[in-house]
C-alpha positions in Angstrom: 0.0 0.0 0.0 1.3 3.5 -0.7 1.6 6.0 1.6 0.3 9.6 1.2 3.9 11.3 2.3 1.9 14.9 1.8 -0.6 14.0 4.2 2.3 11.8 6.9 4.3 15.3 6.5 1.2 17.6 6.7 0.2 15.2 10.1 4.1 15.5 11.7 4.1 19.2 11.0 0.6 19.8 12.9 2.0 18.1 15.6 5.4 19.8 15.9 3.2 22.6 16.0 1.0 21.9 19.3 4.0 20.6 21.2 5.9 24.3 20.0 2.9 26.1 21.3 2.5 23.9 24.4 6.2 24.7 24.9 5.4 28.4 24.5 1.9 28.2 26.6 4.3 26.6 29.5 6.7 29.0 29.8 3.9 32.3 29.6 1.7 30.7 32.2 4.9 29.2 33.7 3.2 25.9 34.6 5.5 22.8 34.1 5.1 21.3 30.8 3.9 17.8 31.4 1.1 19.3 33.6 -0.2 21.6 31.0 -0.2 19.1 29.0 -2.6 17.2 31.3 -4.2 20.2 32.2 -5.5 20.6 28.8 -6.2 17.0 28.1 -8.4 16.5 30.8 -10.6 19.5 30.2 -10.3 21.3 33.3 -10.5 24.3 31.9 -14.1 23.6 30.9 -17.3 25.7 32.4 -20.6 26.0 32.1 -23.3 28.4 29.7 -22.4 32.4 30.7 -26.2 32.3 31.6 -25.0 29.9 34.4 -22.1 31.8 35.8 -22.2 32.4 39.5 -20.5 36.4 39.8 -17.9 35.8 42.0 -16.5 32.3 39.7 -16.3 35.5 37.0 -12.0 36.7 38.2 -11.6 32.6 37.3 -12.5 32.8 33.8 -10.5 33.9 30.6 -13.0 34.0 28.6 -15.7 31.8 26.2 -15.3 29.3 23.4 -18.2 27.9 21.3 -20.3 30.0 23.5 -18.8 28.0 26.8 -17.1 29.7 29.6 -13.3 28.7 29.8 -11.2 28.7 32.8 -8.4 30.4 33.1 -5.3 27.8 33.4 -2.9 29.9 35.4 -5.4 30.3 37.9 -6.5 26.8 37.9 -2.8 26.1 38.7 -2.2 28.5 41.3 -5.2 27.3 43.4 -4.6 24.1 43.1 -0.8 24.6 44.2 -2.7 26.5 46.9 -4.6 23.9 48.1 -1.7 21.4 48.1 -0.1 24.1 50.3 -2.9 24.2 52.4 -3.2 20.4 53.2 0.2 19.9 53.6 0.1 22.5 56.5 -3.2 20.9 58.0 -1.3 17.4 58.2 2.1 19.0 59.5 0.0 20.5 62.0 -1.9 17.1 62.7 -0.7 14.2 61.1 -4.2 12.4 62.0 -6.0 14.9 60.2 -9.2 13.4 59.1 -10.4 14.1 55.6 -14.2 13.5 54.6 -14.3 13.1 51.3 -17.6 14.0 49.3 -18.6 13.4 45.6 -22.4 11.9 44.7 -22.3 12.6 41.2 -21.7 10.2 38.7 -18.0 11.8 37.5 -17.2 12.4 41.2 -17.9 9.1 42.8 -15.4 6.6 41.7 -12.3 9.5 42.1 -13.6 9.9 45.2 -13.7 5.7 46.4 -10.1 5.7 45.0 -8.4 8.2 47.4 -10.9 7.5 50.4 -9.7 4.1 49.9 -6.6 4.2 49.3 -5.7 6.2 52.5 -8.7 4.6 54.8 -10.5 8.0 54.9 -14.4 8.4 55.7 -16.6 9.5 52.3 -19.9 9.8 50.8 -20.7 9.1 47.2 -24.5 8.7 47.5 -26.8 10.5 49.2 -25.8 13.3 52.1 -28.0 12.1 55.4 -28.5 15.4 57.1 -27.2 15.6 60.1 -23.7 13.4 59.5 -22.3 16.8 61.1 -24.4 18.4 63.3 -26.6 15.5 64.5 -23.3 13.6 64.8 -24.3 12.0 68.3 -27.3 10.6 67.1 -25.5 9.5 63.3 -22.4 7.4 65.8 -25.2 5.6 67.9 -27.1 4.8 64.3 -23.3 3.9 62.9 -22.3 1.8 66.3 -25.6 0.0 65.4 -24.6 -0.9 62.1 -21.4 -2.3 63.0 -22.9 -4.7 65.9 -25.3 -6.1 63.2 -23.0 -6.4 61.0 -20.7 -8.6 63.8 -24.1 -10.4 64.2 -24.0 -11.4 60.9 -20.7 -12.7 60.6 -20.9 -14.4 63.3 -23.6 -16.2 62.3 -25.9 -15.1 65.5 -28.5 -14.2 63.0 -29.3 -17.4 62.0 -31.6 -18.6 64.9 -34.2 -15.9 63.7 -37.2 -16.9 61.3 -36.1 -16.4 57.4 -38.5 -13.5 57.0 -36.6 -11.9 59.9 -33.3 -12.5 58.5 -34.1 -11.2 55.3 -35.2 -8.0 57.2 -32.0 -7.6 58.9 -30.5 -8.2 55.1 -32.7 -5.4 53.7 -32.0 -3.3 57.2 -27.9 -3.7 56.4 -27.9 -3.0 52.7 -29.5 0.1 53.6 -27.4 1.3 56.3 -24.5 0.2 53.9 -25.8 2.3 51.4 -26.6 5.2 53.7 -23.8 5.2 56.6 -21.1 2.2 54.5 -18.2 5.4 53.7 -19.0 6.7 57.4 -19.1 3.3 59.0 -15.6 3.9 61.3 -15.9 7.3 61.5 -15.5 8.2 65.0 -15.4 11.9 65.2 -16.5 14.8 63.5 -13.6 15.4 60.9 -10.9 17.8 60.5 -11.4 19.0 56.6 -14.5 18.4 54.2 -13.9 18.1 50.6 -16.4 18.3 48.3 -16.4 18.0 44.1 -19.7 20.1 42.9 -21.2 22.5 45.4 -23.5 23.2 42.8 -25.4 20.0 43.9 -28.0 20.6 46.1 -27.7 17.3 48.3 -24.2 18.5 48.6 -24.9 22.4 49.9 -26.5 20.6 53.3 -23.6 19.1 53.9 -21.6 23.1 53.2 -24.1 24.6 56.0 -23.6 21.7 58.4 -19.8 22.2 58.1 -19.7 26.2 58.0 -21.9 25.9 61.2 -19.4 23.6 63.0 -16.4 25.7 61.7 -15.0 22.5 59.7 -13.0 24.0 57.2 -14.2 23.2 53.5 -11.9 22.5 50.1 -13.9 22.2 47.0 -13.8 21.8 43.2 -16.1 25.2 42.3 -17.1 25.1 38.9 -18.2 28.2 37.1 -21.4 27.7 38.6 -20.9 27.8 42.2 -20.8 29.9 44.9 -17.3 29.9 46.3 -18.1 32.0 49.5 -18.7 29.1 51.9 -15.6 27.5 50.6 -12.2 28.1 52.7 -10.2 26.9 49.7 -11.2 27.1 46.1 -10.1 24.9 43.6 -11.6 26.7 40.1 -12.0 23.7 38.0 -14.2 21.3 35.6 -16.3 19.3 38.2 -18.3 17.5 34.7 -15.0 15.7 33.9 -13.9 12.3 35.8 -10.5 12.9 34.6 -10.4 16.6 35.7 -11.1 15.4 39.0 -8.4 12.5 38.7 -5.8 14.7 37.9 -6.9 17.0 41.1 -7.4 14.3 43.2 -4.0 12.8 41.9 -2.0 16.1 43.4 -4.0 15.9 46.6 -2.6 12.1 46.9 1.2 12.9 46.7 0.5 15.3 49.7 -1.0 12.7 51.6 1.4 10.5 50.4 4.6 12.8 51.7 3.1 13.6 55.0 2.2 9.1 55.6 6.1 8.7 54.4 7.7 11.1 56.8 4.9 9.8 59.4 5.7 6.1 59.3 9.8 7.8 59.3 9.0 9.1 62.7 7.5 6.6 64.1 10.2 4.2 63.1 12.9 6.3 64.3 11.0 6.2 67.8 10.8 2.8 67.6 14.1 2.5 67.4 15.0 4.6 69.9 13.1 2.9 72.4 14.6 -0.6 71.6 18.4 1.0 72.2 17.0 2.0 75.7 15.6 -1.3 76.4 19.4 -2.6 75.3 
C-alpha cells in the first residue's frame, strides 16, 4: 500500500506545532510542561453556559469558546498549588487529620472511592444524610448499630431468627451500607470536608452543616458555584472524571509525603526505644 507522504508530512508538521505552542503556553503561564499538557487533556478548563455563571467564579475565567465559559489555566494552577499548600500544612500541623471526602455525582464518585480508599478516609458518594455533622451524636449511635449487626452477621448469630426476619435484617444492612457504609468507622467529626460540585444541592447541606461547625471546607467550584462558603477554592471542571483525577492525583502525593515522613518518625521512635531497652 502507498503511503500519502503529503498528508504523513502535513500530520508531523501539525504536531510539531501543538507541542511548540504547548512549549510556549508553558513557559507564559509558567506551569510545568507535562502538567499543562494534562491540564488541557483533561478538560479542566471547561465551564458552564455564561447564563449559568455564578459572579464571584467571574475573576476565574478567561473568557468563552463555542459560547462556553473557559477557565483560566494559570489560575487553575495556582489554586490548586494552593490547596496542596494548604493540606500539607493541616497534616504538618496534625498528622491524623481526618479528611471527609464527598462526591455523589456520577464523574465524582469513583475519584472519590479511589483516594478514600486508598488512604482509609471516611466519604460519601450517594446520598448526604442530614445531620452526618451536626446531628453527629445521634448519626455514631445509628453507625455503632450498624457495626454490631454487621458482627451479628458474621458471626452467624443471625441465623436462629425466622427467614422473614433474617431477610429483614439483610434489607435493614444494605441500607445502612448504602446510607452510613463510607462513614461506618468514622468516630469523630472530621478535620477538613472536601467536596467535588457544590452546585449539587444534596451537597450544599452538607456546606451549611460544616460552616456551622467551623469544619473548614476545600472544593472543586465550577463556574457555577458559589465559592463564599468555601475556605479553599479549587476553580476547576467538576463535569470531567479525569479533571477530578488529575486534582485528586495532586492531593494524593501530599497525603502521600506527609504518611512517608509519618511512618519515618515513628520508626525512628521505635528505634529509639529498643536501644533504651538494650
Amino acid at each position: 500500500m502507498e503511503v500519502d507522504q503529503k498528508k504523513v508530512q502535513s500530520k508531523n508538521f501539525s504536531q510539531e506545532n501543538q507541542d511548540s505552542n504547548l512549549v510556549s503556553l508553558s513557559k507564559t503561564l509558567n506551569i510545568p510542561e507535562a502538567v499543562l499538557k494534562r491540564m488541557i487533556e483533561t478538560g479542566i478548563y471547561w465551564g458552564h453556559k455564561p447564563s449559568k455563571t455564578y459572579p464571584k467564579m467571574r475573576e476565574y475565567i478567561e473568557g468563552l469558546k463555542s459560547n462556553v465559559t473557559v477557565f483560566d489555566l494559570k489560575k487553575i494552577y495556582q489554586k490548586l498549588k494552593e490547596a496542596q499548600d494548604y493540606l500539607e500544612k493541616k497534616l504538618k500541623e496534625n498528622p491524623n487529620l481526618t479528611i471527609l471526602f464527598l462526591g455523589t455525582t456520577p464523574p465524582a464518585k469513583k475519584p472519590i472511592l479511589e483516594i478514600a480508599k486508598k488512604f482509609n478516609y471516611p466519604y460519601v458518594v450517594e446520598r448526604w444524610v442530614g445531620g452526618i455533622l451536626t446531628n453527629f451524636k445521634n448519626i455514631f449511635e445509628r453507625l455503632r448499630y450498624f457495626k454490631e449487626l454487621e458482627e451479628k452477621k458474621a458471626k452467624g448469630e443471625l441465623k436462629k431468627y425466622s427467614k422473614k426476619e433474617q431477610l429483614d435484617f439483610e434489607r435493614e444492612l444494605q441500607r445502612l451500607e448504602k446510607l452510613f457504609g463510607g462513614i461506618k468507622n468514622l468516630e469523630k467529626l472530621p478535620d477538613l470536608l472536601f467536596i467535588v460540585n457544590v452546585s449539587e444541592k444534596n451537597h450544599q447541606t452538607a456546606i451549611r452543616e460544616a460552616n456551622k461547625l467551623k469544619i473548614p471546607i476545600m472544593a472543586v467550584v465550577d463556574t457555577d458555584g458559589n465559592p463564599d462558603p468555601i475556605d479553599v477554592v479549587i476553580p476547576a471542571n467538576d463535569n470531567s472524571k479525569s479533571a477530578i483525577e488529575f486534582i485528586l492525583e495532586k492531593l494524593t502525593q501530599v497525603i502521600e509525603k506527609n504518611r512517608k515522613v509519618k511512618n519515618e518518625k515513628k520508626d525512628l521512635t521505635k528505634s529509639k526505644e529498643s536501644n533504651k531497652k538494650n
